[in-house]
C-alpha positions in Angstrom: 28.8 -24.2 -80.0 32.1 -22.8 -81.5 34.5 -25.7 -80.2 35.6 -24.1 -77.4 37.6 -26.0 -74.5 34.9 -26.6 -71.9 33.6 -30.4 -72.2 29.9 -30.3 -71.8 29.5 -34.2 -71.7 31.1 -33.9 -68.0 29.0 -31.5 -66.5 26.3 -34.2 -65.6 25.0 -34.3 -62.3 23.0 -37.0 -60.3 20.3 -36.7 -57.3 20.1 -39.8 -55.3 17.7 -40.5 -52.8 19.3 -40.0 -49.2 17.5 -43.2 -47.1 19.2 -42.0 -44.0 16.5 -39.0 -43.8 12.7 -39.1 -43.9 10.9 -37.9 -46.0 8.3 -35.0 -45.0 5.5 -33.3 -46.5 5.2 -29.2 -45.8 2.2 -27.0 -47.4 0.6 -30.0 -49.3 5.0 -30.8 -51.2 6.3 -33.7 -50.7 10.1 -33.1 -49.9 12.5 -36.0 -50.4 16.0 -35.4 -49.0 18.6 -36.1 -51.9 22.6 -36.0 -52.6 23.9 -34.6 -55.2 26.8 -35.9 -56.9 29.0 -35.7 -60.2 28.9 -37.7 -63.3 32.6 -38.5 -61.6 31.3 -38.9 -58.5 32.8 -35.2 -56.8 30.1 -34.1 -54.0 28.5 -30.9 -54.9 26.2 -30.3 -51.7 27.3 -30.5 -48.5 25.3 -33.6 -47.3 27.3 -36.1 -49.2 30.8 -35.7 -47.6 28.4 -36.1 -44.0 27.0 -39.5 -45.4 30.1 -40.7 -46.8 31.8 -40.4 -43.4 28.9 -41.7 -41.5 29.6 -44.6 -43.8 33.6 -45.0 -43.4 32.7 -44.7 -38.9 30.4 -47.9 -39.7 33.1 -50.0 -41.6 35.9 -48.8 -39.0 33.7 -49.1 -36.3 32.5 -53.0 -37.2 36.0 -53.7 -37.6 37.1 -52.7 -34.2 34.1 -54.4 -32.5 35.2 -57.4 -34.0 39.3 -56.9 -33.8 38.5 -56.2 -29.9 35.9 -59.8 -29.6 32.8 -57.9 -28.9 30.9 -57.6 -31.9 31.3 -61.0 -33.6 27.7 -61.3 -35.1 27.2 -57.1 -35.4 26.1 -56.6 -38.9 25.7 -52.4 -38.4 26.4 -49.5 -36.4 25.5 -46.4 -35.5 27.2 -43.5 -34.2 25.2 -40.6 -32.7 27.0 -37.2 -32.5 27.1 -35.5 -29.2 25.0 -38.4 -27.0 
């Protein structure tokens, strides 16, 4: 209010729906499982670094199926951690 140096318009933040978790209903609440991101698009919570990465394994790991001739009509992947 007195024109200081702190930029208000960037301090927006966004929830967006996480469709990689279900959602789940505990003591009559619905609970939806969100990210939470930036107006810049920096990761505040710690799910969105896990989802971006699950992400960048899909890519890469389409890629080498295909580069190695076994995954020539693969449209996704998934990679389970610790199976």
């Amino acid at each position: 209010p007195n024109g200081g140096l702190r930029v208000t318009h960037s301090a927006a933040a966004f929830t967006t729906w996480d469709r990689t978790s279900a959602p789940f209903v505990l003591n009559k609440t619905l609970y939806i499982p969100c990210a939470f991101v930036t107006h810049f698009g920096k990761c505040i919570d710690e799910k969105t670094p896990l989802l971006r990465s699950m992400d960048a394994v899909k890519v890469q790991g389409l890629r080498l199926l295909k580069a190695v001739g076994l995954g020539k009509e693969a449209n996704t992947m998934h990679s389970y951690l610790g199976w």
